[in-house]
C-alpha distance (Angstrom), angle and dihedral (degrees) to the residues before:
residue distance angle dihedral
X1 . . .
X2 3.71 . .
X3 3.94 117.3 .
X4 4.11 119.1 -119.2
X5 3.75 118.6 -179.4
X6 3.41 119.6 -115.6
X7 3.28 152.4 -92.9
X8 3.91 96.7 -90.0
X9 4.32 99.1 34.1
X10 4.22 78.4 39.5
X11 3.65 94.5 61.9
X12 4.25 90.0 34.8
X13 3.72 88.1 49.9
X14 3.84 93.0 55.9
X15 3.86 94.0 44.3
X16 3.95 91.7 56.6
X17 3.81 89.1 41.6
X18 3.85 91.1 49.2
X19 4.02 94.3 48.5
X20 3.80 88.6 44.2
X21 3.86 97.4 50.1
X22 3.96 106.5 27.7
X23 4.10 122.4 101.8
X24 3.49 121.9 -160.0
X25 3.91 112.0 -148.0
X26 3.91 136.7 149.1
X27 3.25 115.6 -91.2
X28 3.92 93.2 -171.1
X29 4.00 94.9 61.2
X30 4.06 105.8 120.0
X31 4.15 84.3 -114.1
X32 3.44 99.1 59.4
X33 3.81 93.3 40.5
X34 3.60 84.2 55.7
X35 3.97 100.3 59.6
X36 4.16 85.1 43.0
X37 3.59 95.6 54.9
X38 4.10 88.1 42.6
X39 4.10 93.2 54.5
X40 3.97 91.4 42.4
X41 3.98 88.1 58.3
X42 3.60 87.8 41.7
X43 3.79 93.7 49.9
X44 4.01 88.1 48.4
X45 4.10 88.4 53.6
X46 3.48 88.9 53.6
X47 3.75 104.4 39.0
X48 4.36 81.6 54.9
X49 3.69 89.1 53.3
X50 3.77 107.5 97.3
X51 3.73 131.1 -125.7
X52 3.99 95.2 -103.4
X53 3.57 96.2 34.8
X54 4.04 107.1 137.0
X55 3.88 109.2 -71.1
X56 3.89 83.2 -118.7
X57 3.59 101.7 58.8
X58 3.76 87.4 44.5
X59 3.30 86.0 60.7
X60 3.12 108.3 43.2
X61 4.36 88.3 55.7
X62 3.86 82.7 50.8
X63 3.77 92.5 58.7
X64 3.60 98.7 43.6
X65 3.81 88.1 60.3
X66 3.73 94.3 49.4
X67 3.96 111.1 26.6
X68 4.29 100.5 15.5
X69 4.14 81.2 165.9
X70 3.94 100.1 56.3
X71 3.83 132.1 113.4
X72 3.62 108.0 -86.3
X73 3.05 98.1 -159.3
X74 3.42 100.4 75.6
X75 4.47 96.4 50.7
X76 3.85 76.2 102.4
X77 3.93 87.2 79.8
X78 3.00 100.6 32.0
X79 3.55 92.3 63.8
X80 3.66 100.3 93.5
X81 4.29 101.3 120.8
X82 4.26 120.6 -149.4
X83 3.98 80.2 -124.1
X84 3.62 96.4 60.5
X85 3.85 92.1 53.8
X86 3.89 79.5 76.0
X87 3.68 91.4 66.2
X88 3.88 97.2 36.3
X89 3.94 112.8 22.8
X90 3.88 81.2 -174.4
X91 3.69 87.8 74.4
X92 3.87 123.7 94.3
X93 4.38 109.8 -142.9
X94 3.65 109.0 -137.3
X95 3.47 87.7 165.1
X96 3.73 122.4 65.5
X97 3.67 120.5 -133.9
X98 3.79 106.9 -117.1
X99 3.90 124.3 179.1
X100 3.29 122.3 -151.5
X101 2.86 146.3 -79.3
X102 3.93 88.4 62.2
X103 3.74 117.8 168.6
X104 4.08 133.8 175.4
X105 3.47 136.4 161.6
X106 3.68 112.4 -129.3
X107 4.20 102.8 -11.1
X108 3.99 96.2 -162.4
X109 3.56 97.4 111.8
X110 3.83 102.1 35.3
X111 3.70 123.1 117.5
X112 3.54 122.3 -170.9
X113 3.72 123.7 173.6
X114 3.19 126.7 -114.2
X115 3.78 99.3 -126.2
X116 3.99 98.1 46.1
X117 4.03 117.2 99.1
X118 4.04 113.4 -147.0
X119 3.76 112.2 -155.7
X120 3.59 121.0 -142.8
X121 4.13 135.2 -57.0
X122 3.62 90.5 15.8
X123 3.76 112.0 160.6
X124 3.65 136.6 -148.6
X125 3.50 134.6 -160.0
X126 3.83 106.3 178.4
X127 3.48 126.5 159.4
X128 3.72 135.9 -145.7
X129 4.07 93.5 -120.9
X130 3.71 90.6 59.3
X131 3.80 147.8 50.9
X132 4.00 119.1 -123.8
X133 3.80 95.0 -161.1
X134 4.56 112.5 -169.4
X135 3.62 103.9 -177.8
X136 4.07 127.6 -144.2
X137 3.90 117.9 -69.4
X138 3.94 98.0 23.0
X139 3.95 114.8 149.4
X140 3.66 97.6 -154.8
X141 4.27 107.5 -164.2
X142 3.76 126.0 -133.2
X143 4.09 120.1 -76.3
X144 3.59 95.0 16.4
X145 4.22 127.9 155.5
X146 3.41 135.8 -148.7
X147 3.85 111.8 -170.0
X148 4.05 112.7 179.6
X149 3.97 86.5 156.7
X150 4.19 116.0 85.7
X151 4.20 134.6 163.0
X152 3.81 129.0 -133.9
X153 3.50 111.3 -92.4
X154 4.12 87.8 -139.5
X155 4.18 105.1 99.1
X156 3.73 86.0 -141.3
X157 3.49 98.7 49.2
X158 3.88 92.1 41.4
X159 4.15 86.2 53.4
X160 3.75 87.1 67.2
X161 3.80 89.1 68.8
X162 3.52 98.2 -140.2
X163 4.37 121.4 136.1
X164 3.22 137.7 -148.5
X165 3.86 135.0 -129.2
X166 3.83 129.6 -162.1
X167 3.79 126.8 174.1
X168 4.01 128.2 -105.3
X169 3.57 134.5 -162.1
X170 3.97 133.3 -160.1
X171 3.62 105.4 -173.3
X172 3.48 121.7 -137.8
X173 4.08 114.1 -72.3
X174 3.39 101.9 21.9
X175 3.88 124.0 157.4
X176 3.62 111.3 -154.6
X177 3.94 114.0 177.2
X178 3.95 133.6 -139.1
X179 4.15 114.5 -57.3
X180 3.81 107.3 16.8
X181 3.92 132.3 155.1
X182 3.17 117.7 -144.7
X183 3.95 115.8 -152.7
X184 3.72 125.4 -135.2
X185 3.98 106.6 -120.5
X186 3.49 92.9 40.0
X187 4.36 140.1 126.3
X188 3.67 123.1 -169.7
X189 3.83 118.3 -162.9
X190 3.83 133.9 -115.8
X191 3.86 111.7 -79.6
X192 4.14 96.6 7.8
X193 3.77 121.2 152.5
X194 3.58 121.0 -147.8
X195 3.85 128.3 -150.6
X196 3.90 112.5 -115.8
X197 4.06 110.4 -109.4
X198 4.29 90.8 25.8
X199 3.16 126.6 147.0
X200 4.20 116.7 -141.5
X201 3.23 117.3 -150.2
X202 3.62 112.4 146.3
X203 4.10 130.1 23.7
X204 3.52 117.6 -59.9
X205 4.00 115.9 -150.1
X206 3.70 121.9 -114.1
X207 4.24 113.2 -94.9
X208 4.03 97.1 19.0
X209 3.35 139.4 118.3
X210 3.72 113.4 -126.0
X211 3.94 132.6 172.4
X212 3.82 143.9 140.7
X213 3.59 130.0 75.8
X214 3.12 107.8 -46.8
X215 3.51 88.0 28.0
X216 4.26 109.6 -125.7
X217 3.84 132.9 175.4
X218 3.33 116.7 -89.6
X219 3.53 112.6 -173.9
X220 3.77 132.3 -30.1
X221 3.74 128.2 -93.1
X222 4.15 89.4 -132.5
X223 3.46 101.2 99.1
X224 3.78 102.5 18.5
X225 3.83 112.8 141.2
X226 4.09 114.0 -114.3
X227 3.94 108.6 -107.9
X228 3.81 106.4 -165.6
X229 3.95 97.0 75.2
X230 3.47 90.5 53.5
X231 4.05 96.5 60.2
X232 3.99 142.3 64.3
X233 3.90 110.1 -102.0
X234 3.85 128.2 -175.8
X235 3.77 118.1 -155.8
X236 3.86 102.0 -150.3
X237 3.88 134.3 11.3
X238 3.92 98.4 -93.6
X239 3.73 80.0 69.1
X240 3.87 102.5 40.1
X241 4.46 88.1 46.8
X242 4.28 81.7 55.6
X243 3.44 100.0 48.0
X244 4.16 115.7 97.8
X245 3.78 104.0 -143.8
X246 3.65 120.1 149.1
X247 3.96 130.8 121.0
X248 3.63 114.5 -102.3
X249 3.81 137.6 144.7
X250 3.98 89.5 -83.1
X251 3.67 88.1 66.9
X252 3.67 105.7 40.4
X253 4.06 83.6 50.2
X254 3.75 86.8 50.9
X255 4.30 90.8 46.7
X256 3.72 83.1 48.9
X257 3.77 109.1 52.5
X258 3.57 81.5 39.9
X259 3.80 100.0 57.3
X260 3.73 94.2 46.0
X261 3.91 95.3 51.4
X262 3.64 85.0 53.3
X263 3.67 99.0 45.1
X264 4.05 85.8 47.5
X265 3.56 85.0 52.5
X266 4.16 90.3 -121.1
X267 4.24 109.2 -178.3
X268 3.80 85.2 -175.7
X269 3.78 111.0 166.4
X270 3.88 86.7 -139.4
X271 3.41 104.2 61.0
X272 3.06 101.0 117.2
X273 3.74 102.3 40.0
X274 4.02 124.1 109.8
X275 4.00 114.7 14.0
X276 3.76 96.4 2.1
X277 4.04 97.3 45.6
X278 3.54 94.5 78.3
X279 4.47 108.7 129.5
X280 3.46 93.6 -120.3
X281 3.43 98.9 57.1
X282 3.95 92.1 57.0
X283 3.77 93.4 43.3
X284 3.75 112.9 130.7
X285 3.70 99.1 23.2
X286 4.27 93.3 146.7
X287 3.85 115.7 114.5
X288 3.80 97.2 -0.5
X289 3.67 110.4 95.1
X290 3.85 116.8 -30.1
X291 3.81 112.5 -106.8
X292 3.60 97.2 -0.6
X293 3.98 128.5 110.4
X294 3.43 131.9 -110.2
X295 3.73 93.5 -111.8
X296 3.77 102.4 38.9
X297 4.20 86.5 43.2
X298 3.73 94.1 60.8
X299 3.84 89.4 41.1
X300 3.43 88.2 49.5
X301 3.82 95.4 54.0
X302 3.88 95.5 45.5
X303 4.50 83.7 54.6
X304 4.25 87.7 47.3
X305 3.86 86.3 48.1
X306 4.13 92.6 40.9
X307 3.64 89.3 55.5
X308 3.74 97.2 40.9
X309 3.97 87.2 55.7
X310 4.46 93.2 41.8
X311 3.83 93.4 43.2
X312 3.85 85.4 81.8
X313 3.80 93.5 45.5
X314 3.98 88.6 47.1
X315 3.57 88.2 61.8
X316 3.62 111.2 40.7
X317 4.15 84.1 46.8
X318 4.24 89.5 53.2
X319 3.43 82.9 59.0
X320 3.51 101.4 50.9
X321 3.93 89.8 49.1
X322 3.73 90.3 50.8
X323 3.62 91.1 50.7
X324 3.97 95.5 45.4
X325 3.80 83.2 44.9
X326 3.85 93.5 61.6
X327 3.50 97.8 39.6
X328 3.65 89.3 53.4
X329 4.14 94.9 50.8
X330 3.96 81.0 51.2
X331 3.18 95.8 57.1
X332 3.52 100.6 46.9
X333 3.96 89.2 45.2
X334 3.67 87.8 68.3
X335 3.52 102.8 40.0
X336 4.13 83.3 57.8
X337 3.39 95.6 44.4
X338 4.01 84.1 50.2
X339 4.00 90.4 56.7
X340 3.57 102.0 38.8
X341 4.05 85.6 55.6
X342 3.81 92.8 48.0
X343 4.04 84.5 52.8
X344 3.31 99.6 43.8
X345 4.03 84.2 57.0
X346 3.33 96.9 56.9
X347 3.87 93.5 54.9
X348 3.97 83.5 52.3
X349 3.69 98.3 -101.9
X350 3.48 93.0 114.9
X351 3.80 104.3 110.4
X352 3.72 133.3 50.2
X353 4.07 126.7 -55.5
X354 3.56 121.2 -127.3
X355 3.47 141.9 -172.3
X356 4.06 115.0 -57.3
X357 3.71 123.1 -89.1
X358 3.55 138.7 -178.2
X359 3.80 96.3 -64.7
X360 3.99 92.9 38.2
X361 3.50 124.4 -101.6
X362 4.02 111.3 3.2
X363 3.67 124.8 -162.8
X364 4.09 121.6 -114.7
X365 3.86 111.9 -141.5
């Protein structure tokens, strides 16, 4: 298991990192407001461009977003799009494949790979003090936002109207999902996947899964089972328009007997037979756990990685139960105690024994 800092040298790390890296500047002066007001008609062009426009063009409104001073001459060979690598895996993207709507604020210092796809509404606010770096490979998810641009908290400091840029990096292969904030300050690692709707605030380590808000690692990508054997695939839209696949009451009843046969720890022989023995749903069974389907594999995982995460929760929540338990016995120790005394003073065995007399024991008061 690889080591991440944590929580409290995290959030000290990205402090230091953050004074060391940010640049104040105004935003307001005429020259800035010139390069803004350049990208937003830039980002317009190319949000008007359609989908199947000729790889060229889309290139060429790509580039005039990110490098409005190169050699135009050569958008010719550049125009090699991350979607037509489908067609020709020969092909090297040196464009990335962008949907629109695309938007950024000033666009002369982002890089973006040539291999990464950006789904749409994805929002940039760069900054021309600082480098917004996307590596090759990235799968960027719908409604996303990349803010490298912050204020000073201080009123008086924010009344001066300057901003403040800071650098961040996506490293190559990233997955980020649907709905997440990208922090100023901030460096994500080679191959990371991050949870749709997180928040990322600090640096995420290379080859984790990390969401929430802040986003943290999770767990690490080194011993995660492979997926794709385990499910149906179609391999062109005849296929995909045949296919029945919609969630109903047939399939929650199937996910359900499932799940408890696993959680009982069933080997039945026939559990696969009736609704769930169907040969597409045990396609792909090779190299991912030995005499297991498809289906009931990948369920199987997602249990093993369930209890792997609870086993920590089981524990700390024994522990509370023992401790309520004893506090409880305490307190009912006491409370008898209390009532036992009160009785024994109304029998007249309230005060303190002494030494026998002539009528036994007599009570000292």
């Amino acid at each position: 298991m690889k080591s991440t800092p944590n929580n409290e040298e995290s959030k000290l790390m990205m402090d230091i990192i953050r004074k060391k890296t940010s640049i104040v500047f105004p935003a307001g002066n005429p020259d800035f407001r010139e390069v803004r007001n350049r990208c937003a008609k830039a980002c317009r062009e190319f949000n008007n461009t359609p989908e199947d426009a000729d790889p060229e063009v889309r290139t060429r409104k790509w580039l005039d977003i990110v490098r409005p001073d190169r050699d135009r001459s050569k958008d010719r060979t550049a125009a090699v799009t991350h979607d037509q690598t489908f067609a020709n895996p020969n092909l090297q993207a040196k464009t990335p494949f962008v949907k629109p709507p695309f938007w950024a604020d000033y666009g002369v210092r982002l890089k973006v790979g040539g291999s990464t796809f950006i789904n749409r509404d994805c929002k940039i606010h760069d900054t021309p003090v600082a480098d917004v770096v996307i590596g090759e490979g990235c799968n960027i998810g719908p409604n996303c936002t990349i803010v490298s641009v912050t204020h000073p908290k201080r009123l008086d400091e924010r009344l001066k109207r300057d901003s403040i840029g800071a650098p961040i990096t996506i490293g190559n292969n990233v997955f980020i999902g649907a709905n997440v904030t990208i922090l100023d300050g901030v460096t994500i690692g080679d191959g990371a996947v991050i949870g749709a709707g997180s928040v990322v605030k600090r640096d995420i380590p290379p080859m984790c899964v990390a969401f929430g808000n802040p986003a943290e690692p999770q767990w690490f990508l080194d011993n995660e089972k492979p997926i794709l054997s385990s499910l149906r695939g179609v391999r062109c839209l005849k296929e995909a328009m045949q296919l029945d696949n919609q969630l109903n009451e047939n399939v929650r009843e199937e996910a359900r007997v499932m799940a408890r046969e696993l959680i009982a720890g069933s080997s039945s022989s026939d559990f696969n037979d009736g609704v769930l023995s169907e040969p597409q749903r045990g396609r792909g069974l090779a190299g991912h756990r030995q005499g297991e389907s498809g289906l009931k594999a990948c369920v199987a995982a997602r249990l093993d990685l369930g209890r792997q995460r609870s086993a920590g929760n089981v524990k700390c929540e024994w522990i509370v139960f023992f401790l309520l338990g004893m506090f409880t016995n305490l307190v009912l120790t006491v409370l008898v105690a209390g009532i036992l005394y009160r009785y024994c003073e109304g029998l007249g065995y309230g005060g303190r024994l002494n030494t026998p007399g002539a009528g036994g024991y007599r009570r000292e008061v």
